[in-house]
C-alpha beads as a LAMMPS data file, in Angstrom:
LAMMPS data file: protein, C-alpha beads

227 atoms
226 bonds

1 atom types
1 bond types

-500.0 500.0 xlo xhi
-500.0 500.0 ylo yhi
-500.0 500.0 zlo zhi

Masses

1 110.0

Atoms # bond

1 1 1 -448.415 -4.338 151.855
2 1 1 -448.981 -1.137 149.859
3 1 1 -453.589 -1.536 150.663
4 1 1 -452.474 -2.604 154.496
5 1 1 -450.391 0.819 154.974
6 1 1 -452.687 2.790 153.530
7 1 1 -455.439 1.051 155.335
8 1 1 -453.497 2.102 158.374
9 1 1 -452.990 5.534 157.628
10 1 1 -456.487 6.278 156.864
11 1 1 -457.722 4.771 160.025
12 1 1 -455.563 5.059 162.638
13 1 1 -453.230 7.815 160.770
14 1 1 -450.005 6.278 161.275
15 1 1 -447.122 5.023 158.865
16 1 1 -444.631 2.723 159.634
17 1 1 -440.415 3.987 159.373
18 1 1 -439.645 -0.060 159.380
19 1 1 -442.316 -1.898 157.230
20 1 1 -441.234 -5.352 157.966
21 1 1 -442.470 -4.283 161.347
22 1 1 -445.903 -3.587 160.298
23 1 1 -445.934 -7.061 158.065
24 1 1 -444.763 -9.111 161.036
25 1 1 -447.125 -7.811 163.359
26 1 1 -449.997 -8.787 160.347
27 1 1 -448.199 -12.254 160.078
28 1 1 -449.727 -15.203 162.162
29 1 1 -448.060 -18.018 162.491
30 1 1 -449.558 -20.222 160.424
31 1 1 -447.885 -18.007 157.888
32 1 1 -444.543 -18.205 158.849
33 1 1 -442.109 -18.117 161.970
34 1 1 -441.373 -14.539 161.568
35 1 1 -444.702 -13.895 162.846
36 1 1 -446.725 -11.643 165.207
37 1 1 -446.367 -13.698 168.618
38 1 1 -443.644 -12.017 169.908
39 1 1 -445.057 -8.235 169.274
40 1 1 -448.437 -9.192 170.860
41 1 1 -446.188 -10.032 174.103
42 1 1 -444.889 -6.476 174.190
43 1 1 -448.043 -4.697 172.727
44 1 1 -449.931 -6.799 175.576
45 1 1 -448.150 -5.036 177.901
46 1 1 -448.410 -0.977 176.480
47 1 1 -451.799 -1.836 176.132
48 1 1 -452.161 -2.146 179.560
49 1 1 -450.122 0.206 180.365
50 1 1 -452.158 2.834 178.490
51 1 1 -455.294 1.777 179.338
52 1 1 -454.829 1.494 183.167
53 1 1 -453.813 5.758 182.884
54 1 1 -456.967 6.437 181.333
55 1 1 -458.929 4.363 183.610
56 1 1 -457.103 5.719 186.479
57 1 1 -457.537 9.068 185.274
58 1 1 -461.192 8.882 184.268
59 1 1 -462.366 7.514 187.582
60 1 1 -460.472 9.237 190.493
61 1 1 -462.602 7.468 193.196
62 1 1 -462.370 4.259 191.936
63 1 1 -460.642 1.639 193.969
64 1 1 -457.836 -0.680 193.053
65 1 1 -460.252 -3.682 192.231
66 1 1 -462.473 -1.541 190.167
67 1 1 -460.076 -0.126 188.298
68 1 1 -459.241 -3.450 187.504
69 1 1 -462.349 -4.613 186.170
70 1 1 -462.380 -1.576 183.974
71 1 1 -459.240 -2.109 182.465
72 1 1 -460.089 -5.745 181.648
73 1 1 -463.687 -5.362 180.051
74 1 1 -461.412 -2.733 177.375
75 1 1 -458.743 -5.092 176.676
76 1 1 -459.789 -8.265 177.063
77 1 1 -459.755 -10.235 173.514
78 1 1 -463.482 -10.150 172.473
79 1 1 -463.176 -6.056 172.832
80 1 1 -459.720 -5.808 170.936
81 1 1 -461.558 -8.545 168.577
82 1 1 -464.232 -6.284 167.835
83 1 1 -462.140 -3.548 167.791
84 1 1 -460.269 -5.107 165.021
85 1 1 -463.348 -5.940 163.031
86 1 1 -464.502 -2.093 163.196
87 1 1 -461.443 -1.045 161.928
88 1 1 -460.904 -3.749 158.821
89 1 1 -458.096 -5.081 160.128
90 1 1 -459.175 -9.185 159.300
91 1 1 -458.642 -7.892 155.673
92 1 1 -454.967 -7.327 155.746
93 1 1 -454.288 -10.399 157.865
94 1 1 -451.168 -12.492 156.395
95 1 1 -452.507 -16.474 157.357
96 1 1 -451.601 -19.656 156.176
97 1 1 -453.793 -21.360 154.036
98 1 1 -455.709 -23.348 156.569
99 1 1 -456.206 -20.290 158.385
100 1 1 -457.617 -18.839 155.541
101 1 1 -459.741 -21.073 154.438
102 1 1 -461.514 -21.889 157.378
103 1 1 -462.219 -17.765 158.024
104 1 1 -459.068 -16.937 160.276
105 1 1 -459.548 -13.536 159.395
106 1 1 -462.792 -13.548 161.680
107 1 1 -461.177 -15.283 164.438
108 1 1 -461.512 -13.600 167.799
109 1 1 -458.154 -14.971 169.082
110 1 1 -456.334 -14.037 165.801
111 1 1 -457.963 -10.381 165.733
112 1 1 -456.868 -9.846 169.430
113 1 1 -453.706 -10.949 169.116
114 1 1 -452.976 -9.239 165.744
115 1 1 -454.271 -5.706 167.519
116 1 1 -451.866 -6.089 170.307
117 1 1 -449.188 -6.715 167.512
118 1 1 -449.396 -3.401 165.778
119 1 1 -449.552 -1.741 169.190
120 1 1 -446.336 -3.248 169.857
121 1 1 -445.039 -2.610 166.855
122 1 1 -445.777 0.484 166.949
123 1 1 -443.937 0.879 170.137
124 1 1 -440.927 -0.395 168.711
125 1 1 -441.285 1.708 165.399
126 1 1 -442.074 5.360 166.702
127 1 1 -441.321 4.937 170.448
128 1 1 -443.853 4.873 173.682
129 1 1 -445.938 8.075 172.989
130 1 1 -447.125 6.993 169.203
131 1 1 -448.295 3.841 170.554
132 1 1 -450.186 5.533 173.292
133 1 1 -451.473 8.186 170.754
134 1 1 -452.725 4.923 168.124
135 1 1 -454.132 3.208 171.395
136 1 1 -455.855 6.017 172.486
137 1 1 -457.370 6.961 168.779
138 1 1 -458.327 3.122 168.516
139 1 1 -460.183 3.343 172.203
140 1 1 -461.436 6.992 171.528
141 1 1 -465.156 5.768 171.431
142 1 1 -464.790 2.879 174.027
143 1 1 -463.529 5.556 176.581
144 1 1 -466.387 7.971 175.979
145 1 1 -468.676 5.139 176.944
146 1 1 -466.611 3.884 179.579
147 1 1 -469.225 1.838 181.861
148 1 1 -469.862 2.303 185.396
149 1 1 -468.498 -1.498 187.606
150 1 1 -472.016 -2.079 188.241
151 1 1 -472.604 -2.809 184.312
152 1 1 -469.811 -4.804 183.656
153 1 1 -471.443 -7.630 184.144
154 1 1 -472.428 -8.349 180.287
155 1 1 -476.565 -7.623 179.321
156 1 1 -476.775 -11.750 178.125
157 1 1 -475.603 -12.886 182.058
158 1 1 -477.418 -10.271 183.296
159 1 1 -480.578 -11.629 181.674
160 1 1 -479.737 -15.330 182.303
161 1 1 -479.435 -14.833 185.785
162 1 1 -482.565 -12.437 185.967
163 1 1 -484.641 -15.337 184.129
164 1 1 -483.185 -18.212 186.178
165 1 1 -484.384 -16.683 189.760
166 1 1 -488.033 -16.819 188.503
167 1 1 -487.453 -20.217 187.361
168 1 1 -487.977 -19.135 183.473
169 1 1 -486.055 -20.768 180.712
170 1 1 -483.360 -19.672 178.954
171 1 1 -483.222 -17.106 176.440
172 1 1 -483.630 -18.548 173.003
173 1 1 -481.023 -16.551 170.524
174 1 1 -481.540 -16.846 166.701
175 1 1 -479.549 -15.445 164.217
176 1 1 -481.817 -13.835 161.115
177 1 1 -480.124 -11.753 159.325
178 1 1 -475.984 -10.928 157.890
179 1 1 -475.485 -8.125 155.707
180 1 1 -472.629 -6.200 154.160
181 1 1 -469.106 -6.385 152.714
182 1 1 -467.033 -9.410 154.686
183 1 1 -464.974 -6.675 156.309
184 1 1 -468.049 -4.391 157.016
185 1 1 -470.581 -7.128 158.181
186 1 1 -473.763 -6.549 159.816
187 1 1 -475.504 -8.996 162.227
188 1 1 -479.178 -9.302 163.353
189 1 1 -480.182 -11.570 166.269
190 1 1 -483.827 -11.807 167.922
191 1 1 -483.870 -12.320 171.628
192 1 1 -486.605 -14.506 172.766
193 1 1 -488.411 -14.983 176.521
194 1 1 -491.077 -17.791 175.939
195 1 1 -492.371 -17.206 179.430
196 1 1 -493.060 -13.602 178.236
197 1 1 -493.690 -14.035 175.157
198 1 1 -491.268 -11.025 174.469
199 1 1 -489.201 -10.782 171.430
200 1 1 -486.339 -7.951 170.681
201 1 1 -483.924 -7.515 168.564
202 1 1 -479.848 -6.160 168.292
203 1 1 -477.698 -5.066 165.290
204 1 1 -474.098 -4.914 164.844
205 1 1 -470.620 -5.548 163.459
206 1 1 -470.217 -9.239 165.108
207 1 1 -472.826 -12.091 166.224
208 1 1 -471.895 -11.471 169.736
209 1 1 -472.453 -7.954 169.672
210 1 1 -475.977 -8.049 168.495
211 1 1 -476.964 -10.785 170.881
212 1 1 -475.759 -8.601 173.703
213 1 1 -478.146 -5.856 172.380
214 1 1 -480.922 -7.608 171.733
215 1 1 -480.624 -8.696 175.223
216 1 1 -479.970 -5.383 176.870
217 1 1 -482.993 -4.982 174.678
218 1 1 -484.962 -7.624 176.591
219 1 1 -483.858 -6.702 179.968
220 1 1 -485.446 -3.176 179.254
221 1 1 -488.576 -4.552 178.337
222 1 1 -488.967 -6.533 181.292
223 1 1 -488.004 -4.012 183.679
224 1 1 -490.906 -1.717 182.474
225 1 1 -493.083 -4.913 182.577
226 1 1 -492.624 -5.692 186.139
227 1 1 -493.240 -1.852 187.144

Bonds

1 1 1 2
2 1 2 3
3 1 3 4
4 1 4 5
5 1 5 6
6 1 6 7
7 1 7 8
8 1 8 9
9 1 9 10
10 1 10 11
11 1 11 12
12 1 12 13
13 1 13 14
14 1 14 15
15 1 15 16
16 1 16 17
17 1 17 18
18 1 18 19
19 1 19 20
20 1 20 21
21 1 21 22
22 1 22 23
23 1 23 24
24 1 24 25
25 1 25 26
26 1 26 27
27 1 27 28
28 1 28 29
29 1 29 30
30 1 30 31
31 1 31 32
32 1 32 33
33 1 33 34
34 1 34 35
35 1 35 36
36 1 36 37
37 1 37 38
38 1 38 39
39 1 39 40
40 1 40 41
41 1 41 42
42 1 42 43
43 1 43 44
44 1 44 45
45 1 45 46
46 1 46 47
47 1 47 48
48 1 48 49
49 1 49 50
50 1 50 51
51 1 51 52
52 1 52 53
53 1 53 54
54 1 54 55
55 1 55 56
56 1 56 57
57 1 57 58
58 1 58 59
59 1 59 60
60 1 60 61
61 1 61 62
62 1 62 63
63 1 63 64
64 1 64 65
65 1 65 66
66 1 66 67
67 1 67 68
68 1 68 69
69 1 69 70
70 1 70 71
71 1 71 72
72 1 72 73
73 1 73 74
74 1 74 75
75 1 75 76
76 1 76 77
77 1 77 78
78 1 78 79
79 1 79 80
80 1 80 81
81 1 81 82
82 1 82 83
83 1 83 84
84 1 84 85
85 1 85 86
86 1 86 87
87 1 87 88
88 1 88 89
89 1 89 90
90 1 90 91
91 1 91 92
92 1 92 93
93 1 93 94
94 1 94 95
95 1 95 96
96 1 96 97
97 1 97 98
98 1 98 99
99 1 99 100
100 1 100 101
101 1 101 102
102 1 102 103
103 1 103 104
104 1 104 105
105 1 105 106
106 1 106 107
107 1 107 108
108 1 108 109
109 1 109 110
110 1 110 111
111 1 111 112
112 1 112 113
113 1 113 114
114 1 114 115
115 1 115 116
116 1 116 117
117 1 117 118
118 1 118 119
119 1 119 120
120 1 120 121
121 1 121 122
122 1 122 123
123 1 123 124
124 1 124 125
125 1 125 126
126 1 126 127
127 1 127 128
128 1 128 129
129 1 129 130
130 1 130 131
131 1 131 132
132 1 132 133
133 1 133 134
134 1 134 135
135 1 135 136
136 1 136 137
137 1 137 138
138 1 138 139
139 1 139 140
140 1 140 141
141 1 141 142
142 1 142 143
143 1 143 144
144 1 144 145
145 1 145 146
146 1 146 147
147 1 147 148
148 1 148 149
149 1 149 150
150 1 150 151
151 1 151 152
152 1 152 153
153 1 153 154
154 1 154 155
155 1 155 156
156 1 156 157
157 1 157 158
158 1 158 159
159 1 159 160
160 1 160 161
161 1 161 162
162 1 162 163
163 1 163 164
164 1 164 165
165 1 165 166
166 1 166 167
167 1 167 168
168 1 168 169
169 1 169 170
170 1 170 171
171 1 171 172
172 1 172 173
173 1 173 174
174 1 174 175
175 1 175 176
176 1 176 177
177 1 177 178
178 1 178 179
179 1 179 180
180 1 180 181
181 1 181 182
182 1 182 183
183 1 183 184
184 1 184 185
185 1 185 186
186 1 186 187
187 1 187 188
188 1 188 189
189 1 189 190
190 1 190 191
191 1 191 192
192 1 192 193
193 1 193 194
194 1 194 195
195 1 195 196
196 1 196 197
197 1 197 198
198 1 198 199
199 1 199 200
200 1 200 201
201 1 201 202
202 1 202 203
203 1 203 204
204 1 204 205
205 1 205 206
206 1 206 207
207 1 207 208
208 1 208 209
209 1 209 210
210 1 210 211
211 1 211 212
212 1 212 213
213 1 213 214
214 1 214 215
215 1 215 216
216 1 216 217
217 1 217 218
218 1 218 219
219 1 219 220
220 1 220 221
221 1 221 222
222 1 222 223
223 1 223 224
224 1 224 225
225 1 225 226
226 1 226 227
C-alpha cells in the first residue's frame, strides 16, 4: 500500500487518516468482500454532487436539460475510465487473479468504479470539502475544456451520421500503433473514408480516445472539402 499512497499523494496530493479506507476503495471484488462496491455508491453520488456546481456555475444560461448533458459527458464511466488511466490508477488496483490475468486493470467498468471509490472514500476520510477539492483537482483539465451541448454528441457519431446521409460507408478504424509503459500507454488509430479516399490519424492514452481524434480529424477534413 506504501507505492499506492504515495502514488496518491503525488498526483492528487492527498493522504489518507484511515488506510484501510484507501485499500478498500482499490479492492474489487474479485479480491475480496471487503471491497470497493459500497464506496463507489457514495462517491457516485459526491461526484455528482460536485460536478453539477461547477456545471451550474460555469454555464449560468444553461437550462436544466443542458446542464444535464454536461454533467453526464464528465462523469459518465468511459470519462472517469480515462480519467483513471491518466492518472495510473489501473496500477494500484487490488483484483483477483482472474481479473488480473485477463487485464482488469484496463477495464473501463473497473477504472470507473474504482475512481468513484476513492472519491467516496475520501468523503468519508477527510469530510465533504477534501473530496470536492480531489474531484475538482482530478477534473481541473476536463473543466477548462468544458464543451459547448452542441458538441456533445461524440466526433465518431458525428461522422457516422455525416457519412450515412450521403449514402457513404462506414468509417473503417485500424489500430497501428501502442507505445509506452502499461500504465502510460499510447494509442494510434487511422481513420479511413473510402469514398474520399481520406485518411487521418489520432493519438492518445486509450484506443477509444484516439479513434475519436482521428475522427474529429476526418470530420475537419471533410468540412474544408465540401467548402
Amino acid at each position: 500500500m506504501n507505492k499506492a499512497e504515495s502514488w496518491l499523494k503525488k498526483t492528487l496530493r492527498y493522504r489518507f487518516q484511515n488506510a484501510e479506507l484507501f485499500e478498500q476503495a482499490l479492492t474489487h471484488r474479485s479480491a475480496s468482500k471487503s471491497n470497493n462496491e459500497r464506496l463507489e455508491f457514495l462517491g457516485d453520488a459526491v461526484l455528482d454532487f460536485v460536478v453539477s456546481e461547477v456545471v451550474y456555475l460555469a454555464r449560468p444560461e444553461a437550462p436544466e436539460g443542458d446542464l444535464s448533458k454536461l454533467r453526464a459527458s464528465l462523469v459518465k464511466d468511459e470519462s472517469l475510465a480515462e480519467l483513471a488511466l491518466e492518472l495510473g490508477l489501473g496500477e494500484h488496483l487490488i483484483l483477483g487473479s482472474g481479473e488480473r490475468k485477463t487485464g482488469g486493470h484496463r477495464r473501463e467498468s473497473i477504472l470507473a468504479d474504482a475512481m468513484e471509490a476513492i472519491f467516496g472514500a475520501v468523503f468519508l476520510d477527510g469530510g465533504f470539502d477534501s473530496a470536492k477539492e480531489i474531484i475538482n483537482r482530478a477534473y481541473e483539465e476536463r473543466y477548462r475544456e468544458l464543451p459547448d451541448v452542441g458538441d456533445l454528441r461524440d466526433p465518431k457519431t458525428q461522422l457516422q451520421e455525416w457519412l450515412q446521409a450521403r449514402k457513404f460507408a462506414l468509417p473503417e478504424y485500424e489500430l497501428v500503433d501502442v507505445s509506452g509503459q502499461e500504465h502510460k500507454r499510447r494509442f494510434i488509430v487511422t481513420c479511413t473514408v473510402v469514398e474520399e479516399s481520406a485518411k487521418t490519424d489520432g493519438e492518445s492514452t486509450t484506443r477509444r480516445k484516439a479513434e475519436q481524434k482521428a475522427a474529429r480529424k476526418m470530420i475537419e477534413l471533410l468540412m474544408v472539402d465540401e467548402q
